[in-house]
ZAMARGU-4260 file (C-alpha; in steps of 0.2 Angstrom, whole numbers, plus 5000, padded with zeros to 4 digits):
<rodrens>
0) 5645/5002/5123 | 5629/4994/5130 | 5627/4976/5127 | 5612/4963/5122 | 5609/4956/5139
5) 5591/4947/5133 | 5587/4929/5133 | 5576/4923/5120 | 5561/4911/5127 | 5548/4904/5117
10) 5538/4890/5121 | 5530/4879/5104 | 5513/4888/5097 | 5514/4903/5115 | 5513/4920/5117
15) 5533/4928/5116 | 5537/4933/5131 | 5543/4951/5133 | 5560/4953/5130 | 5571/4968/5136
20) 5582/4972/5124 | 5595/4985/5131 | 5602/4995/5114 | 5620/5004/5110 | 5620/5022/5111
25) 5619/5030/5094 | 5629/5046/5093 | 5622/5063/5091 | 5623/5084/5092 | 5612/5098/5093
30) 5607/5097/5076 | 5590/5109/5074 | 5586/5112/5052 | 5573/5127/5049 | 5561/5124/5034
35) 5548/5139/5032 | 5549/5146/5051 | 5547/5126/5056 | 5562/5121/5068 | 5564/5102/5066
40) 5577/5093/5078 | 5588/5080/5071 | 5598/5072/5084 | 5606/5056/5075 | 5613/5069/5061
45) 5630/5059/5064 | 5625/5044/5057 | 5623/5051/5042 | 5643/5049/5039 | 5643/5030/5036
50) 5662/5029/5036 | 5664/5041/5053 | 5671/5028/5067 | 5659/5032/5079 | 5646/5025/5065
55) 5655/5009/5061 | 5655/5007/5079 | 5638/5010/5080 | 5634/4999/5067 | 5644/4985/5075
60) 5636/4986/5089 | 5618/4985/5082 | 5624/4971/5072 | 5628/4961/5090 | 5611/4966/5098
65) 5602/4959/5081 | 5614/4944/5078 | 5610/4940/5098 | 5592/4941/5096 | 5590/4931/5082
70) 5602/4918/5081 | 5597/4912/5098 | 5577/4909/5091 | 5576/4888/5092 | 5568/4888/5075
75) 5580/4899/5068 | 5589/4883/5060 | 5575/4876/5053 | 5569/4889/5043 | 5583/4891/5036
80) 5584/4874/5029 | 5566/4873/5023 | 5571/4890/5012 | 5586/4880/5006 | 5576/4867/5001
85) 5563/4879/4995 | 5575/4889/4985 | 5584/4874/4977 | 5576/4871/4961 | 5580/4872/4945
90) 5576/4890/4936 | 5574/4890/4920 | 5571/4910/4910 | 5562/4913/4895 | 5573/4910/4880
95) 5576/4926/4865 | 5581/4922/4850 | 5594/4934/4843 | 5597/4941/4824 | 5612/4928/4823
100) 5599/4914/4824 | 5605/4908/4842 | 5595/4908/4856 | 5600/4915/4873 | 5593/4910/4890
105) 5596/4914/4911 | 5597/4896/4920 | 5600/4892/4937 | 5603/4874/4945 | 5596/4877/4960
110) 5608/4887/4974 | 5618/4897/4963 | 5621/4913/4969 | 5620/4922/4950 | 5611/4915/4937
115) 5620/4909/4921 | 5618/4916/4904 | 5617/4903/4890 | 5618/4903/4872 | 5611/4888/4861
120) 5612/4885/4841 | 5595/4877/4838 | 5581/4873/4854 | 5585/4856/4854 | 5604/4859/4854
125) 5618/4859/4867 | 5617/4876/4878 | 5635/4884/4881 | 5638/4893/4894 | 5640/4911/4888
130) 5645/4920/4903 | 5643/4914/4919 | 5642/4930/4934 | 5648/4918/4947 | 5665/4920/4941
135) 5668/4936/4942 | 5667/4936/4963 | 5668/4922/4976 | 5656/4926/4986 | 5642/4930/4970
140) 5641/4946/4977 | 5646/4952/4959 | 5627/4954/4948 | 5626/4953/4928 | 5615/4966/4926
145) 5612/4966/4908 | 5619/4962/4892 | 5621/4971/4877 | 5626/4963/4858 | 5632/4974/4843
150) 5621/4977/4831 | 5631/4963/4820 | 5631/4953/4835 | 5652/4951/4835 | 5650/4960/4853
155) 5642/4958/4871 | 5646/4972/4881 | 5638/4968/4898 | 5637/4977/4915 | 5638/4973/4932
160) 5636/4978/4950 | 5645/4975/4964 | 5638/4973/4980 | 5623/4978/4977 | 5627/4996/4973
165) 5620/5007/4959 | 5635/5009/4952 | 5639/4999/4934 | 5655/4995/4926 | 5656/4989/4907
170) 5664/4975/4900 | 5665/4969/4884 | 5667/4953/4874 | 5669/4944/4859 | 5652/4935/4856
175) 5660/4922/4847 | 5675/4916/4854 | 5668/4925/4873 | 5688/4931/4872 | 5686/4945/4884
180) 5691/4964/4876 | 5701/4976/4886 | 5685/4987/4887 | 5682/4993/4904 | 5670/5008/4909
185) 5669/5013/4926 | 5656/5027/4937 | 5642/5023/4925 | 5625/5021/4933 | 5608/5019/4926
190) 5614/5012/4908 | 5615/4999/4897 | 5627/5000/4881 | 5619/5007/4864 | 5629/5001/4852
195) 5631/5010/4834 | 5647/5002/4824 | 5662/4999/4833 | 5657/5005/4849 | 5641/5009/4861
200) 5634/5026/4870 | 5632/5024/4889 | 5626/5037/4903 | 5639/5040/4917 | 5645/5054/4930
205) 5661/5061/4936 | 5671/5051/4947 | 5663/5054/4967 | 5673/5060/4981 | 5683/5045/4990
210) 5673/5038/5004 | 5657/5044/5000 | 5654/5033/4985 | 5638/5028/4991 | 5630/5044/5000
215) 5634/5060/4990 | 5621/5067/4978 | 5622/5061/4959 | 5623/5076/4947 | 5627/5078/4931
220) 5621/5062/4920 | 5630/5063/4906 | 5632/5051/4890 | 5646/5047/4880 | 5653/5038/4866
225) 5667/5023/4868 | 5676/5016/4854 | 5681/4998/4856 | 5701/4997/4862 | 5703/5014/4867
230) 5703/5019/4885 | 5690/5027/4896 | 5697/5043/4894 | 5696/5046/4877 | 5677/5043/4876
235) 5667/5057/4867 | 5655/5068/4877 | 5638/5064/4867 | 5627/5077/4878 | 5628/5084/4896
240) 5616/5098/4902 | 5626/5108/4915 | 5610/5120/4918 | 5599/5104/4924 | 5610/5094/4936
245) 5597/5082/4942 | 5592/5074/4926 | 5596/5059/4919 | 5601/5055/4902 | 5599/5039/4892
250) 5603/5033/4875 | 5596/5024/4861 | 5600/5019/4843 | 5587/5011/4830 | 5589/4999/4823
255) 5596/5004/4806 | 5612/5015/4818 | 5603/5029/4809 | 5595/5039/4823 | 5600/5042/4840
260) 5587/5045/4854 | 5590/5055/4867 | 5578/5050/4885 | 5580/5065/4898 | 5567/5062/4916
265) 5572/5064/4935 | 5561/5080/4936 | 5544/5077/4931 | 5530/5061/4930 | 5538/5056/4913
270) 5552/5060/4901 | 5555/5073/4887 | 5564/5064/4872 | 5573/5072/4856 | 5581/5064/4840
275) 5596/5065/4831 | 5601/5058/4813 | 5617/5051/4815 | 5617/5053/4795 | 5612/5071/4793
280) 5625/5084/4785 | 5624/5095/4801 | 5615/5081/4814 | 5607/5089/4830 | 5594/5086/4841
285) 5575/5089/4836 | 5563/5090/4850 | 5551/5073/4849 | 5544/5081/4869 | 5552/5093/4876
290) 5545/5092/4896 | 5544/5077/4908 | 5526/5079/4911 | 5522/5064/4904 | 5530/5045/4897
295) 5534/5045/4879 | 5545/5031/4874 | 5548/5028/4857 | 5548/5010/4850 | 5554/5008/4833
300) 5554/5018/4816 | 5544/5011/4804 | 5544/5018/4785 | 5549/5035/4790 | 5538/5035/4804
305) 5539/5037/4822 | 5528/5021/4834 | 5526/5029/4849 | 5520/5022/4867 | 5513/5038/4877
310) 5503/5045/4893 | 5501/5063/4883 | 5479/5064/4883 | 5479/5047/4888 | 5482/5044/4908
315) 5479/5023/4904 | 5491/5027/4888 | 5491/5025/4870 | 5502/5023/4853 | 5505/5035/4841
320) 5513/5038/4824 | 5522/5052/4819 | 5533/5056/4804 | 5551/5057/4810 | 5553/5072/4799
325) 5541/5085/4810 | 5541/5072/4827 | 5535/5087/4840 | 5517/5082/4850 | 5506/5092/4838
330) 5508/5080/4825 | 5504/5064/4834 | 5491/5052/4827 | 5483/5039/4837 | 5488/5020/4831
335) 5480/5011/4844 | 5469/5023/4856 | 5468/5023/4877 | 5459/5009/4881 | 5449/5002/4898
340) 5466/4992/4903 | 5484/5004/4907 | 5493/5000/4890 | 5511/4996/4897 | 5520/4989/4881
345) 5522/4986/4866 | 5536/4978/4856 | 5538/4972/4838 | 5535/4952/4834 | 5539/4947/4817
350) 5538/4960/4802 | 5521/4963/4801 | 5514/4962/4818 | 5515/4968/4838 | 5513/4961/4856
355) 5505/4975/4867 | 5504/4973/4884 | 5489/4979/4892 | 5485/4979/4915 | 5470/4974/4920
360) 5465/4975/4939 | 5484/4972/4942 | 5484/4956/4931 | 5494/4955/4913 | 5486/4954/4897
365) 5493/4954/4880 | 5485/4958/4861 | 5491/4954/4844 | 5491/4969/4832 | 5496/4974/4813
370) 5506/4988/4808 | 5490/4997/4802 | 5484/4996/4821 | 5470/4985/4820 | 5468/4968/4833
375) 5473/4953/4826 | 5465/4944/4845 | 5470/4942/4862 | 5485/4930/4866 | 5478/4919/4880
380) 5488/4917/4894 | 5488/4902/4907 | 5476/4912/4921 | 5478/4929/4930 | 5497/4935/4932
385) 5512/4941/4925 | 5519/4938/4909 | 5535/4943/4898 | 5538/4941/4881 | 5555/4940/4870
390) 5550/4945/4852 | 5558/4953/4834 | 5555/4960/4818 | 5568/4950/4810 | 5558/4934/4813
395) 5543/4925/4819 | 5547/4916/4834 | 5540/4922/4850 | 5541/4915/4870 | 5535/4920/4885
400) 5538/4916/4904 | 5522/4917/4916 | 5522/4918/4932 | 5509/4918/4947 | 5508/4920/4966
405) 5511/4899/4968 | 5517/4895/4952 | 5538/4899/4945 | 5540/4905/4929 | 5534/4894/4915
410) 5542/4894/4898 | 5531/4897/4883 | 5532/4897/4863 | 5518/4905/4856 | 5514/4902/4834
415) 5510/4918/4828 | 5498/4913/4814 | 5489/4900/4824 | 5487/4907/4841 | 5494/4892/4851
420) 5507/4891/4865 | 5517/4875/4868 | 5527/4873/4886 | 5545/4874/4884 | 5551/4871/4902
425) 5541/4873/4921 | 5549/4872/4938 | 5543/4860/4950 | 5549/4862/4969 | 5549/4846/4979
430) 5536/4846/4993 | 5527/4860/4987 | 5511/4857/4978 | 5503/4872/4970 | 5487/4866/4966
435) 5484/4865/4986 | 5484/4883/4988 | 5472/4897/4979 | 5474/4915/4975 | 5457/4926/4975
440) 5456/4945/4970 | 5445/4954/4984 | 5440/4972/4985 | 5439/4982/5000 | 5433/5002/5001
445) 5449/5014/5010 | 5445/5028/5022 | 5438/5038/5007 | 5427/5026/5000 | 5440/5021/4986
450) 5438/5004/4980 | 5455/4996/4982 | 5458/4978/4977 | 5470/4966/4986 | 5475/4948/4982
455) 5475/4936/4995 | 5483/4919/4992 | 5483/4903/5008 | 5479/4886/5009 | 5462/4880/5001
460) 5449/4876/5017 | 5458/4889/5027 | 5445/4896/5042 | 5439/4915/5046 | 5443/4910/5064
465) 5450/4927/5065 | 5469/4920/5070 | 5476/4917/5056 | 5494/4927/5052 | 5492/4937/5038
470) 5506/4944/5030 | 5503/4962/5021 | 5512/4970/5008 | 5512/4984/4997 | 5521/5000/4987
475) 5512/5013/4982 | 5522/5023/4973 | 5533/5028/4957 | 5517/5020/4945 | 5525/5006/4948
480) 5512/4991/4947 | 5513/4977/4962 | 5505/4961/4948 | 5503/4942/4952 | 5522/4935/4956
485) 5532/4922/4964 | 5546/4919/4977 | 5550/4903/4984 | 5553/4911/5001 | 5534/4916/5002
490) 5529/4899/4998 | 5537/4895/5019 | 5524/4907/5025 | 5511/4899/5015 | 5515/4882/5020
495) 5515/4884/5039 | 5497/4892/5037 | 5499/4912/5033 | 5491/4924/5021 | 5499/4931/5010
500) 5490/4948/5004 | 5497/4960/4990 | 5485/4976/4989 | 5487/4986/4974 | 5487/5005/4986
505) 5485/5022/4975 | 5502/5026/4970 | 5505/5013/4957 | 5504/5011/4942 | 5488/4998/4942
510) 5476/5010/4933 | 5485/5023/4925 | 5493/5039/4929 | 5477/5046/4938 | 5477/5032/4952
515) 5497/5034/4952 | 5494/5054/4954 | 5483/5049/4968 | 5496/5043/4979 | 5509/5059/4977
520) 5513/5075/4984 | 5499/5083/4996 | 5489/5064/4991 | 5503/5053/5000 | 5491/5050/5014
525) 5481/5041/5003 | 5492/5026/5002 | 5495/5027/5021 | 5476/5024/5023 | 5474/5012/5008
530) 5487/5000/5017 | 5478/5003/5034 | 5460/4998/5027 | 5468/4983/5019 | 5473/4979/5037
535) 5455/4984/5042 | 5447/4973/5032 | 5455/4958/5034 | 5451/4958/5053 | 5433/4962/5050
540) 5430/4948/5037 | 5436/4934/5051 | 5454/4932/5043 | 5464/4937/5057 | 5465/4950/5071
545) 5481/4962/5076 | 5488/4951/5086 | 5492/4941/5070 | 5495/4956/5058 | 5512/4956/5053
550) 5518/4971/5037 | 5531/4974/5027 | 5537/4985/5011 | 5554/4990/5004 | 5561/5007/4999
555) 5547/5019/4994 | 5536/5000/5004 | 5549/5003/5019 | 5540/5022/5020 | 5525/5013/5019
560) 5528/5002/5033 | 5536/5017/5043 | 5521/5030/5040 | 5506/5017/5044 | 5516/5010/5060
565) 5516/5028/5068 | 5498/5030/5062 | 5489/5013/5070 | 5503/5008/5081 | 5489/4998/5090
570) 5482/4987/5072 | 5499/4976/5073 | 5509/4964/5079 | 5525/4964/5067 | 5531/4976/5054
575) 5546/4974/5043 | 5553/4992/5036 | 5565/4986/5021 | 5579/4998/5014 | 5564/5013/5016
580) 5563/5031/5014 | 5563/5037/5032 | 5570/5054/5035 | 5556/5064/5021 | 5565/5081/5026
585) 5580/5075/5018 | 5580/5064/5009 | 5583/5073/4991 | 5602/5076/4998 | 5607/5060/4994
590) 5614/5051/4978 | 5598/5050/4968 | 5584/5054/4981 | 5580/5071/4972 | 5573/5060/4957
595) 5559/5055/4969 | 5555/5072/4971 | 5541/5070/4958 | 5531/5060/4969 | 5534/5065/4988
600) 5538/5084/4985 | 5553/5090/4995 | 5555/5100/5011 | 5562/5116/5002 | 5546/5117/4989
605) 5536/5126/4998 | 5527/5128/5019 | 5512/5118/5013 | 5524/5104/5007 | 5537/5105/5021
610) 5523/5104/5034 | 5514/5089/5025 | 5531/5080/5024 | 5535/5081/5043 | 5517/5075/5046
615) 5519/5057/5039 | 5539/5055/5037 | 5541/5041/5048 | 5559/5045/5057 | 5550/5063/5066
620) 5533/5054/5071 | 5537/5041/5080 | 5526/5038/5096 | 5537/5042/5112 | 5523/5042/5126
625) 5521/5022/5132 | 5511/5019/5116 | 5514/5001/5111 | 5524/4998/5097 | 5522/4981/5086
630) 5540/4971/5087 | 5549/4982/5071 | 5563/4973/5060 | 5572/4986/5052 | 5585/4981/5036
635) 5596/4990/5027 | 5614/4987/5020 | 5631/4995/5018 | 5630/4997/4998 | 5614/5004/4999
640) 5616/5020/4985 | 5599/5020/4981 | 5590/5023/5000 | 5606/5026/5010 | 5608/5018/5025
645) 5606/5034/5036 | 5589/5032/5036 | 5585/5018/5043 | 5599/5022/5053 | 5591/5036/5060
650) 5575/5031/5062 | 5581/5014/5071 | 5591/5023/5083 | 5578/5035/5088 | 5563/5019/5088
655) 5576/5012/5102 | 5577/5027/5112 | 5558/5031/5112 | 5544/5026/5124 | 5536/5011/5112
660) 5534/4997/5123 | 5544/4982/5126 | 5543/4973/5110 | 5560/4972/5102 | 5566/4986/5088
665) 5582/4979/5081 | 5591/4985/5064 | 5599/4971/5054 | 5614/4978/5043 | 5620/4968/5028
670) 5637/4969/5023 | 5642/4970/5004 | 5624/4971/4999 | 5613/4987/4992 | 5595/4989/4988
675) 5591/4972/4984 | 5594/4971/4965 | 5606/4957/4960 | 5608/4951/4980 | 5617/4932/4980
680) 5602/4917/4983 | 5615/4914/4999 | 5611/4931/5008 | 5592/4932/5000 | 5591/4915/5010
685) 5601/4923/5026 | 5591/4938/5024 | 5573/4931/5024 | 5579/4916/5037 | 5580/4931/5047
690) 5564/4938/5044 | 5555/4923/5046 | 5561/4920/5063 | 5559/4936/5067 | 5541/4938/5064
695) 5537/4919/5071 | 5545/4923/5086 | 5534/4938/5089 | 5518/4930/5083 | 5522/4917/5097
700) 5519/4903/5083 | 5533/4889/5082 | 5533/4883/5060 | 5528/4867/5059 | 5538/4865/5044
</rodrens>
């Protein structure tokens, strides 16, 4: 096996010098796939068995070449004790209060791995720690991933990953005594627990195939029912759909345990949803949607009647009523009509009123309503950013967190009847001072003459000397909207003179399903060139130049990333692919990749599509001529189950054996980690240590913090 034989050289504030980097040879075979008469080579097909020896040997071997590279930067120490420091302060969620009159709230003390759930009597009492998820591993790489109390409240059933896997298992507890219960659910994913009497409805499949936990395909979501001290085995089989493998099904219960709502999406933009009542002489299902065209999400039965949130004759969406009796579309009534912002919420707040969420130019805003749909006012927020709020019917008292690009989330109460919100609890990290930094909104035009905005955020009286490392992300995809947001690990690169700029690219969710739409199928090259003219415009407005560029994105971003570096190669100087979608000819073989099938298309729909694919999927165009690469940080990690490690493992071992130029392409391969969800502070610190000293290096700038 071939070794790391480079030394790392940096001189404070120079140019890197070019390090030759000599890489392990990645198994492969003749592998050739046909789609449509198109013959497509794929040469690292191996390393798509993640537990086949020559793999793991692979893998270690990767491992050495990264671990070489980057432990022997001279910074690299000290950037990881500035993100220490950074990361160490006290975190403080938004408290909920619950139908039992307690209040429950996440805290951390600073470098816990897992946050801590607590429970407290009155505001001003004595929290209790209500369960704590750094027990339940050493390491913390065991993640609370939500919690769920009985309708009474005598219950918690809660659910956890481990490793970052999708995977889920269920525990429950008493809530009173926090006594754990011999409850134990395993193979569920995608669930919480919907409870209804002495037990809860949860989605789950069959048990996978030994040693391919985290790679085989997902089919067969189905939902069941569990009865508190009875085993696994005996649950009840709610609903399964044999004829539709590759939907997922998720459960509700009103309020009342009357109605049971049945979710089913993995096939479409949206979801179809039908209802039972659990109290019916013969109870089945009644058709509320039957297609997954659109979202339809319903939030509470009020009087007999159905409030619905929707994207049906609304693409920035709506509410709508409908009697529960005769629910199907035909019979929807507008509540509150589409308006100029994408509706994206709505939830009830005390027994007359509702909190709906409204985006505007990527920026929260929320509006109090009454039950007959009219606007009570606008609930004004600190400034532009992101905002969540914890509210009920079952009583008046409302909070919110806020949060913004400089600022940690900020605890709020907010009065119903007056309007006003009162502080509850802020962060503050020492030798960090957000009012010296500033956040601006700019708008650029893409290769189409699309307006796209992008938020930039640096240090006030920074220059346009055209030098200045700017740090570009995005997403694009899934209508998923990139708002206002904090980490303390940006604040490094904020502090040691870089920009960070966030551009909300077609794909999202920003403004509603037509600018989502935008960015799919046979539109996917619109999000590649949206990124691209964000990188375009930064250099010709004086901010920087390529030679200070540096991207990154993760999953459907680490495509992004991918796609844009084998388009403009030459625009710059670092990119940072994260846990992406790589190998577009495949990737609907794996666990749940064909639920992204509804935004990228697949390689068996059609020529048109197969041929669009292969002309952006970032593992089959990558350069292999001389053309200079930028220095490429690819990550990924061993319980990946959402983007499998295969393709970044393919797409790294092919980067290394092209013609790109000297600048490094290394892989670094986390161990006992997944996507990113629920990942211990301790390997989020490790993770972007590495990141940051990668991309310093490569810039030639030494942090002067």
């Amino acid at each position: 096996m071939k070794k790391y034989i480079g030394i790392v050289s940096l001189l404070a504030i120079a140019p890197v010098m070019a390090q030759k980097l000599i890489y392990p040879t990645a198994p492969k075979d003749d592998t050739v796939d046909e789609y449509f008469g198109m013959k497509v080579a794929d040469p690292f097909r191996p390393l798509e068995d993640d537990t086949a020896a020559v793999t793991t040997a692979w893998v270690q071997a990767e491992n050495a070449v990264t671990r070489g590279y980057l432990d022997q930067i001279p910074f690299r120490d000290a950037i990881n004790k500035r993100l220490t420091a950074l990361n160490n302060y006290h975190k403080s969620g938004t408290p909920s209060k619950h139908k039992n009159g307690k209040y429950y709230f996440y805290e951390n003390n600073g470098l816990q791995n897992q946050s801590v759930l607590f429970e407290l009597e009155s505001l001003d009492g004595t929290p209790r720690v209500f369960l704590d998820p750094n027990t339940l591993s050493e390491d913390g790489t065991v993640a609370l991933t939500g919690v769920y109390f009985s309708k009474d409240e005598k219950y918690a059933a809660y659910t956890i990953s481990r490793s970052g896997s999708d995977w889920t298992e269920i525990y429950v507890m008493d809530a009173n005594t926090l006594e754990p219960l011999p409850d134990h659910i395993e193979w569920a994913k995608f669930t919480g627990a919907s409870w209804r009497g002495d037990g809860f409805y949860y989605s789950a499949y069959g048990k996978p195939e030994a040693g391919k936990e985290f790679s085989n395909a997902n089919e067969n979501h189905r939902i069941y029912y569990h009865k508190l001290g009875t085993p696994q085995e005996e649950d009840v089989l709610v609903f399964e759909d044999p004829e539709n493998p590759l939907h997922f099904h998720s459960p509700g219960v009103s309020d009342d345990e009357r109605f049971l709502f049945l979710y089913t999406s993995g096939q479409g933009m949206g979801n179809a949803v039908a209802v039972m009542d659990l109290q019916a002489e013969n109870p089945h299902w009644v058709t509320i949607e039957g297609t997954q065209e659109k979202d339809v999400n319903v939030i509470d039965v009020i009087d007999g009647n159905l409030l619905i949130l929707t994207t049906w004759d609304a693409p920035m969406g709506r509410v709508v009523t409908v009697p529960i009796s005769n629910p199907s579309r035909e019979n929807w009534v507008d509540f509150i009509p589409e308006q100029k912002g994408v509706m994206s919420s709505i939830q009830r707040a005390g027994s007359d009123l509702l909190i709906v969420g409204v985006e505007k130019d990527a920026s929260d805003h929320f509006y109090l309503y009454d039950l007959q749909g009219n606007l009570v006012r606008e609930i004004a927020l600190p400034t532009l950013g992101s905002a969540g709020f914890t509210s009920s019917k079952h009583h008046d008292e409302v909070f919110y967190g806020f949060t913004s690009f400089v600022y940690p989330n900020a605890s709020f109460s907010y009065d119903l009847k007056t309007g006003e919100s009162k502080l509850i609890k802020s962060a503050k990290i020492e030798g960090f001072n957000p009012d010296d930094y500033v956040t601006e909104q700019v708008w650029y035009k893409s290769s189409d003459g699309t307006p796209i905005p992008m938020f930039l955020t640096y240090k006030k009286g920074l220059e346009r000397n055209g030098k200045n490392p700017v740090y570009l992300y995005g997403y694009g995809g899934f209508n998923v909207n990139l708002n206002p947001g904090f980490s303390a690990n940006r604040l490094f690169w904020l502090e040691n003179g870089g920009i960070y700029a966030q551009a909300t690219l077609r794909g999202g969710g920003e403004y509603g399903e037509t600018w989502h739409e935008a960015g799919t199928k046979m539109n996917k090259l619109n999000v590649f060139n949206d990124f691209i003219s964000a990188a375009e415009y930064m250099i010709n407005q004086g901010w920087t130049s390529p030679e200070h560029l540096v991207i990154e994105g993760g999953s459907n971003g680490g495509l992004l990333v991918g796609a844009t570096v084998n388009m403009r190669p030459d625009l710059f100087k670092v990119a940072i692919p994260r846990v992406g979608v790589m190998d577009m000819m495949r990737y609907h073989l794996f666990t749940i990749g064909w639920n992204w099938a509804s935004d990228y298309g697949t390689s068996a729909d059609s020529p048109e599509m197969a041929a669009y694919l292969l002309g952006y999927s970032p593992l089959h165009n990558i350069k292999n001529d001389g053309t200079p690469y930028p220095a490429i940080l690819v990550t990924t990690a061993d319980h990946d189950d959402r983007v499998v490690p295969a393709h970044s493992f393919k797409y790294a071992a092919t980067l290394q054996e092209a013609n790109t130029g000297d600048a490094p392409k290394i892989i670094r391969i986390d161990s006992k980690a997944g996507h990113g969800a629920g990942k211990p502070i301790s390997k989020t610190i490790d993770e972007w240590t590495d990141i940051y000293s990668f991309t310093f290096q490569n810039l030639g700038i030494q942090p002067t913090k």
